[in-house]
C-alpha positions in Angstrom: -32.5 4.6 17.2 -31.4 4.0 13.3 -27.8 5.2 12.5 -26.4 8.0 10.3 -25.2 5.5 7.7 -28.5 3.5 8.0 -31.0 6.3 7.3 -32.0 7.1 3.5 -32.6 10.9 4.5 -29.5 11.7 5.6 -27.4 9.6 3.2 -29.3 11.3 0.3 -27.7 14.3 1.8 -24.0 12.6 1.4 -24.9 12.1 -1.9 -25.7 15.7 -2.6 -23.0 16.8 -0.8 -20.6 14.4 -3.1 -22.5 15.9 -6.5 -21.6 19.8 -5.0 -17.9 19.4 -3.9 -17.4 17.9 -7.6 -19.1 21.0 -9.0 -17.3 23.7 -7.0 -13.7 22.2 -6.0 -13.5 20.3 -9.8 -10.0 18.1 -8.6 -11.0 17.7 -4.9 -12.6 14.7 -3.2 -14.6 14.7 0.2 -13.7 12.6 3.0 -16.1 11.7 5.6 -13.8 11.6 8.1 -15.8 10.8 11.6 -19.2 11.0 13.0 -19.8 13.7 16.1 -23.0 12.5 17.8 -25.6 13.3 15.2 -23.3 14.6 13.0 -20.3 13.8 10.9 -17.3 16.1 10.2 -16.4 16.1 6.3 -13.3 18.1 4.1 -11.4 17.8 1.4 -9.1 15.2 0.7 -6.2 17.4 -0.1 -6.2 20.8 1.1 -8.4 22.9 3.9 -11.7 24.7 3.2 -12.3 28.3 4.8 -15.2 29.4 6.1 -16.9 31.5 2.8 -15.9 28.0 1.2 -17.8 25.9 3.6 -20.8 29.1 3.4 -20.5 28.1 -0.4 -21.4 24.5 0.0 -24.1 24.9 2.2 -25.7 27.3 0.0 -25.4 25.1 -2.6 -26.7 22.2 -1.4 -29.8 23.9 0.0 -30.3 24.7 -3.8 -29.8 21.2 -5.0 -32.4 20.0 -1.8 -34.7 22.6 -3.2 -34.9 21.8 -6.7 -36.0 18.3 -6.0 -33.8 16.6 -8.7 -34.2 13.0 -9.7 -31.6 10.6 -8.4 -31.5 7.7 -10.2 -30.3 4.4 -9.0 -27.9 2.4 -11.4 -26.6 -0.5 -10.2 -25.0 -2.5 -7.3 -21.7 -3.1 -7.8 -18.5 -4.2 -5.9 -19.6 -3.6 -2.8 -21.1 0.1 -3.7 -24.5 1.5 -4.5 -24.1 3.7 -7.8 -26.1 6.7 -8.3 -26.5 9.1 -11.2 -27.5 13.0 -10.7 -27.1 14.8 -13.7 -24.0 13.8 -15.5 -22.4 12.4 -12.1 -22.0 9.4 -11.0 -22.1 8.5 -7.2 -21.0 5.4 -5.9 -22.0 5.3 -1.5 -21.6 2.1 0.7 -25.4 2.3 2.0 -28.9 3.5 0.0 -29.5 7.2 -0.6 -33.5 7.9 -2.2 -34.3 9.0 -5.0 -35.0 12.6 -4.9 -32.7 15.6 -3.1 -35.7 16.6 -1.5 -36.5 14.0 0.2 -33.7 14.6 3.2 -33.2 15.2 7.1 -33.3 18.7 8.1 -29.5 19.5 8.7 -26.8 22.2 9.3 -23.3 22.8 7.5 -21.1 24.0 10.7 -17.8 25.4 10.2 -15.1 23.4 12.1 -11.6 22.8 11.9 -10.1 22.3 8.3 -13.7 21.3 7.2 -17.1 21.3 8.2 -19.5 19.2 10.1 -23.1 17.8 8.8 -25.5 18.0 11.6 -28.5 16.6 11.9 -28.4 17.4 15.9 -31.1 20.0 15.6 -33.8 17.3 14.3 -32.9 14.5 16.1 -33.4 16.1 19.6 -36.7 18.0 18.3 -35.1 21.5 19.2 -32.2 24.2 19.4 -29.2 21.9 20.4 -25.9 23.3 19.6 -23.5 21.1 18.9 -20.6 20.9 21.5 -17.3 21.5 19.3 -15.8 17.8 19.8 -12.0 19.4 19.9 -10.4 16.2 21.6 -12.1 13.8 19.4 -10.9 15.9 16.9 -7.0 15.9 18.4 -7.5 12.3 18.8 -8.6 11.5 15.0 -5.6 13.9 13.5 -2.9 12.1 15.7 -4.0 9.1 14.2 -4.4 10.6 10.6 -0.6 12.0 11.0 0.6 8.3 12.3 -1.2 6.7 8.8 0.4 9.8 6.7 4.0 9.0 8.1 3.5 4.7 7.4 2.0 6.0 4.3 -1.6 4.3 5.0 -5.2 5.7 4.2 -7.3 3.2 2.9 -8.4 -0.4 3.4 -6.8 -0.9 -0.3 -3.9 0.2 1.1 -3.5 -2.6 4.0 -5.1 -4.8 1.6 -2.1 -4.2 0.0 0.3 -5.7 2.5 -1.6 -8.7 3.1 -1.3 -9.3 -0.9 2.1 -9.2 -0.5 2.5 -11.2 2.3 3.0 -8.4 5.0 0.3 -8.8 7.0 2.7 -9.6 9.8 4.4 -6.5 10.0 0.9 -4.4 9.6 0.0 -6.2 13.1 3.4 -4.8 14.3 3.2 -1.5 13.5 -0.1 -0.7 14.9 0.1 -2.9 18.2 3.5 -0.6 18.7 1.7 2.6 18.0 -0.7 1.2 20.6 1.6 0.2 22.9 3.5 3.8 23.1 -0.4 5.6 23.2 -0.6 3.2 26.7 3.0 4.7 27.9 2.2 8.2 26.8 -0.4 7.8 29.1 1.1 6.3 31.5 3.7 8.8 31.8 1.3 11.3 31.9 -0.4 9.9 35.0 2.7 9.4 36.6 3.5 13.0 36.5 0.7 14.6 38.0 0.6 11.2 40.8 1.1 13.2 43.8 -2.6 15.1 43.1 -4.4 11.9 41.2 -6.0 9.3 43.4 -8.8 8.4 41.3 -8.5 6.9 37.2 -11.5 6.8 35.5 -12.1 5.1 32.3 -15.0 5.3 29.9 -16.4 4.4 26.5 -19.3 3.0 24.5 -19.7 -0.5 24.4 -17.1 -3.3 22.8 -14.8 -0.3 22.8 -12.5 -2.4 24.7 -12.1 -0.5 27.9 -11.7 -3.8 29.9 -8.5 -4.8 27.5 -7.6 -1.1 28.1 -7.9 -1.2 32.0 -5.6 -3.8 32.2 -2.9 -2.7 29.6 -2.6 0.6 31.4 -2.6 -1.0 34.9 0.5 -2.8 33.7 2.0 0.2 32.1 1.5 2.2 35.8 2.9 -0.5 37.3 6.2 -0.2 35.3 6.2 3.5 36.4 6.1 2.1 40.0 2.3 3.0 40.7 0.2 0.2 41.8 -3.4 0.2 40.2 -6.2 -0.7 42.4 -9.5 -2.0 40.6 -13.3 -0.6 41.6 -15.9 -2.4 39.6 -19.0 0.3 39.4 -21.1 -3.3 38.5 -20.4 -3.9 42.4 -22.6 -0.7 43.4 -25.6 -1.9 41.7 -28.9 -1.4 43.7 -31.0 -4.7 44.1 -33.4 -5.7 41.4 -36.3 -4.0 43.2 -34.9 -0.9 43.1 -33.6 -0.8 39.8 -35.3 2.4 37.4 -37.6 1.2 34.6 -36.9 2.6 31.2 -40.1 4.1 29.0 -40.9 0.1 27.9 -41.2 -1.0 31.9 -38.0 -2.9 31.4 -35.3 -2.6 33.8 -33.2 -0.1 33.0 -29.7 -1.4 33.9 -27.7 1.4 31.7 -29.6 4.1 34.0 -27.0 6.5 36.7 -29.5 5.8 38.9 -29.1 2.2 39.0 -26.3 2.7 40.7 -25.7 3.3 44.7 -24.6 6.7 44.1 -24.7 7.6 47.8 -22.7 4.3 49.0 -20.5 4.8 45.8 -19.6 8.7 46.6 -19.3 7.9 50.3 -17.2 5.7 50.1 -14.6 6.7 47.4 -13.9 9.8 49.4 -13.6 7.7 52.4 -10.5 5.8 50.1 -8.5 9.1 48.9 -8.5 9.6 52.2 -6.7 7.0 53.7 -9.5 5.2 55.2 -10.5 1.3 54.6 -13.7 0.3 53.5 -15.9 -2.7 53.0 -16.6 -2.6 49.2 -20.2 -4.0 47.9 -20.1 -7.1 45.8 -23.2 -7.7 43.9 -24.9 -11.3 43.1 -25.7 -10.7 39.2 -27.6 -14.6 39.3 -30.0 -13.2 42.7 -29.7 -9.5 41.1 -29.0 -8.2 44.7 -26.0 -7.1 46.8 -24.1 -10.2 48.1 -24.2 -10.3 52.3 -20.3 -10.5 51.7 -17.9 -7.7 51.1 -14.9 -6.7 50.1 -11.8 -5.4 52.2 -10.1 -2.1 50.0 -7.6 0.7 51.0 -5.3 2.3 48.7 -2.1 3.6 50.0 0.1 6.8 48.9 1.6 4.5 45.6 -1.6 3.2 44.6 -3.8 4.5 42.5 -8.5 3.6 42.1 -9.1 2.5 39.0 -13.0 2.8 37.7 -14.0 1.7 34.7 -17.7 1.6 33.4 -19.9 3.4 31.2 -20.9 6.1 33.6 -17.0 6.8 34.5 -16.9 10.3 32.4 -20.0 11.7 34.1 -19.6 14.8 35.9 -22.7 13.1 38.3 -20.9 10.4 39.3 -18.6 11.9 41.6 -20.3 15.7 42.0 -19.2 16.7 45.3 -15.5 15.5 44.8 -12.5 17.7 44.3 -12.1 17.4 39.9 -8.3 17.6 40.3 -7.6 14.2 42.0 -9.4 12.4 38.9 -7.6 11.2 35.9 -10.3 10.6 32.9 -10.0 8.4 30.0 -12.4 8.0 26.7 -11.7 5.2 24.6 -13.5 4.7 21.4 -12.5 2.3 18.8 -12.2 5.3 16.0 -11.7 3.1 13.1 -8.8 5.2 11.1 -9.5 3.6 7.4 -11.9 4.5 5.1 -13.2 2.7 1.9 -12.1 5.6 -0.4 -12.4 8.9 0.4 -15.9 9.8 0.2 -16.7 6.9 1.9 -15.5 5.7 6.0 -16.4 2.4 7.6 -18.9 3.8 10.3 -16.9 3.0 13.8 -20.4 1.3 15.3 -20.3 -1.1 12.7 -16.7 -2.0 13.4 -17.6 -2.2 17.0 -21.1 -4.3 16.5 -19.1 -6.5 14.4 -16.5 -7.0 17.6 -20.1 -7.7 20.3 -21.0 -10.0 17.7 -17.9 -12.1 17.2 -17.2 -12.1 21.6 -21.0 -12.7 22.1 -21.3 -15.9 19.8 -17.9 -17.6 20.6 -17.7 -16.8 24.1 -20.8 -15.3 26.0 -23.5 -17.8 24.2 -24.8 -14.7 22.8 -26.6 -15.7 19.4 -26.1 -13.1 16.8 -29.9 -12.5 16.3 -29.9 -11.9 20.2 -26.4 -9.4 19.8 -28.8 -7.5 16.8 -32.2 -7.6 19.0 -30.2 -5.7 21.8 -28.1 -3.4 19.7 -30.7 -0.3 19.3 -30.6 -0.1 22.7 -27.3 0.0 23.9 -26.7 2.6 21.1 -29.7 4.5 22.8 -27.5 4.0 26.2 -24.4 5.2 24.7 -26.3 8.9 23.7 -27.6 9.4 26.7 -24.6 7.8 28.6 -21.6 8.1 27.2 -21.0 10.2 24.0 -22.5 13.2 25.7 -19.4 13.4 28.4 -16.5 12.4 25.8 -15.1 15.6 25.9 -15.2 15.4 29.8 -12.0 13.4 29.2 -7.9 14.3 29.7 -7.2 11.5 27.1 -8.6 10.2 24.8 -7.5 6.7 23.3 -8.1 5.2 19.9 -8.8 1.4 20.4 -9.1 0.1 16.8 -6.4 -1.3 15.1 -5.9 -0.9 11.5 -5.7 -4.4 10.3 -8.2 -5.5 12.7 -11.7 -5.8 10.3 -9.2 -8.2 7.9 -9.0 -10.4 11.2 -12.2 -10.4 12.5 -13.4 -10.9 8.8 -13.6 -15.0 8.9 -14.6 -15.0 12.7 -17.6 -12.6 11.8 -18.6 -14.3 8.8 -18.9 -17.7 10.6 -21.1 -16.3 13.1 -23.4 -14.0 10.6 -23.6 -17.7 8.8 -26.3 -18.8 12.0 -28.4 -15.8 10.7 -31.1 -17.4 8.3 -33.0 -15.6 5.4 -36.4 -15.5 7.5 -34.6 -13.9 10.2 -36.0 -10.2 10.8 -32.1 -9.2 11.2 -31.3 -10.6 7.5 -30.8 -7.5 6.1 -28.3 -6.7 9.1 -26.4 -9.6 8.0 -25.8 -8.8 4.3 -25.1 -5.0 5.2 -22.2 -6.6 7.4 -20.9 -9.1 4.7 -21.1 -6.8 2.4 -18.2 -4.0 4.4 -16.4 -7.1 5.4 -15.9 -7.6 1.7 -13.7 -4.9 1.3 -11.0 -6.3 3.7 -8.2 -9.7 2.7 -8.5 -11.4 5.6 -5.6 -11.7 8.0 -4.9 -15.1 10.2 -6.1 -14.4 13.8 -3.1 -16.2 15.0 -0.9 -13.5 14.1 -2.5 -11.2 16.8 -0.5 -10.8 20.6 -1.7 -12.5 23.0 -2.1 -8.9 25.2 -3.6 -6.7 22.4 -6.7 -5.6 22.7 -8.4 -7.2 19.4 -7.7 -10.6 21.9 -11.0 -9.2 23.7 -13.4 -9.8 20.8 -11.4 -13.3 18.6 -10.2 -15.1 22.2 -7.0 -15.7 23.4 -6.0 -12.7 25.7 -3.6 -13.1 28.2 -6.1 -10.8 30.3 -9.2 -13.4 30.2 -8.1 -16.8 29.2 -7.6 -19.2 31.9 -4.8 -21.1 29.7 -2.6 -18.5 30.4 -2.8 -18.9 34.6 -1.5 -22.2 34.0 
């Protein structure tokens, strides 16, 4: 699948939509503030839009689609395509064509202070409603309301410190606002501990939910809970009987790939006292090992799950909903370039698979690009889809954490030649990395959850056992 940012149609309707809030709110500015599956919520910069108002720009950018207007490319230029329509000028972080016509059939939905672009409807080939995404939604203002109160929107605006030397304390402030999200959550677990036995944690890929696992683990032990980890990887069936996808190629990503019978049986047989032998799975023979694992968890001790399928209601069907705890963590990059413009949170996140693959999973980056259409496929049918399954969600990204993994991205893109097929993926990335001063990794803690991606982590390197 291609991405919102990455397709022509739909960014031709960004630009439109641009040209028509400048038209009727003369003052204002759009901010596109997130994306919502196959959509992305918009408003205005500095005040909220009712509903006639949001009727008003619907209606008026149907008209511009209609009248098939020229849009004329001007220049590249720091970083920004620059478009004229009319008398405007347009300047957009990816390539919009060159007539208004020539755009993804959409929907302008009413939500919140603003309005949502979908392009749902098309994508899925029929009537999909859109499911409101009111915890992502939570999740995004909390964060919004954090950046407001340090007095933060922008990359300029961290750019900013690092000018001035304050990188440092950038790193400080968002690793503490991370740190208190962990003991919020914490707290909140520790509350309702008599009825939770089960904590499940889910999110699309380089997300960090390994990092995550562990942070809270320490944070319930503080509280006096003792996590216990379950590894979903451990209930793969064998190779034989793993599903194909459409291609014939095993499809490892599938729910069915997992032993959902052994996996249900058994976790019921653990919130109930009972001890089990857990499966351990050979990933070099791709079948369950002949040895297993002893587990019990006692009236302190909490299962912890983490994996992509944790969030799905089909996971656990037959099991009583209130002894589960359920945690979405995206890395909901908070900055944006300028208001009309966000960094797109899968870049930030390929950029992150990138950097771990090539320094410490001999992933090459034309190998991290080859498999990245499909793990976004994975994460639509996977993942996104049960987000607001969740009682929590958690923002991973850190707000200075593109100006870090700048250099380490840019060294690995560097291996990407000019007659690779992915060439054009390079110079897309280079170019957003532009935009951010680049901090020194070594100023990052050793337990945050950037340490994932750059090496380092307390969590995963073995220096730290010594």
């Amino acid at each position: 699948m291609k991405e919102t940012h990455l397709r022509q149609d739909r960014q031709t309707v960004k630009v439109g939509l641009i040209k028509v809030v400048q038209d009727l709110f003369p003052g204002e500015h759009l901010k596109t503030a997130y994306s919502i599956n196959e959509g992305v919520f918009c408003k205005l910069a500095g005040s909220a839009l009712s509903t006639r108002e949001v009727r008003q720009i619907s209606l008026k950018l149907q008209e511009w689609v209609e009248q098939n207007n020229p849009i004329e490319f001007v220049k590249k230029d720091n970083g920004y395509y620059q478009y004229k329509i009319g008398e405007s000028f347009v300047n957009v972080l990816y390539p919009a064509n060159t007539y208004s016509s020539m755009v993804e059939p959409f929907k302008i939905i009413p939500y919140g202070a603003g309005f949502i672009v979908d392009f749902g409807d098309s994508a899925q080939n029929g009537p999909a409603p859109i499911i409101p995404p009111d915890k992502l939604s939570l999740t995004y203002d909390k964060t919004q309301r954090w950046l407001k109160n340090i007095n933060i929107e922008l990359v300029a605006d961290v750019n900013a410190y690092v000018e001035d030397g304050k990188g440092l304390e950038i790193v400080c402030m968002a690793e503490a606002l991370q740190e208190k999200e962990l003991s919020d959550i914490a707290d909140m677990i520790l509350a309702q501990h008599r009825s939770l036995r089960v904590l499940l944690i889910s999110g699309p890929s380089s997300s960090g939910k390994t990092s995550f696992a562990q942070r809270i683990s320490t944070q319930l032990r503080v509280n006096g809970l003792r996590p216990v980890p379950l590894s979903l990887d451990d209930y793969f069936v064998n190779r034989a009987e793993t599903p194909l996808d459409e291609n014939g190629k095993y499809d490892f990503e599938s729910l069915e790939a997992i032993d959902l019978a052994l996996l249900q049986r058994q976790i019921l047989q653990l919130i109930n006292g009972e001890r089990v032998e857990t499966p351990i799975f050979d990933f070099l023979s791709g079948n369950r090992s002949p040895q297993t694992r002893p587990l019990q968890i006692g009236p302190s001790e909490i299962l912890v799950i983490e994996g992509l399928h944790a969030l799905n209601p089909n996971l656990l069907p037959h099991i009583n909903r209130g002894i589960f705890f359920k945690i979405y963590i995206n890395a909901l990059f908070e900055l944006n370039a300028d208001y009309m413009n966000r960094i797109p949170t899968s870049e930030v996140r390929l950029i992150r698979r990138l950097v771990r693959g090539d320094r410490f999973r001999g992933t090459h980056p034309e190998e991290t690009f080859n498999q990245w259409a499909n793990v976004r496929k994975g994460e639509y049918k996977n993942v996104f889809r049960y987000q607001e399954e969740a009682d929590v969600m958690f923002n991973s990204s850190l707000l200075y954490e593109m100006n870090v993994l700048r250099p380490f991205a840019e060294a690995s893109l560097a291996k990407v030649t000019e007659d690779s097929p992915h060439y054009a993926t390079k110079e897309r990335l280079l170019n957003l990395l532009s935009f951010f001063k680049p901090i020194n990794g070594g100023k990052v803690p050793s337990n945050s959850l950037l340490r994932e991606f750059i090496g380092g982590s307390i969590y995963f390197d073995k220096r730290f056992e010594e």
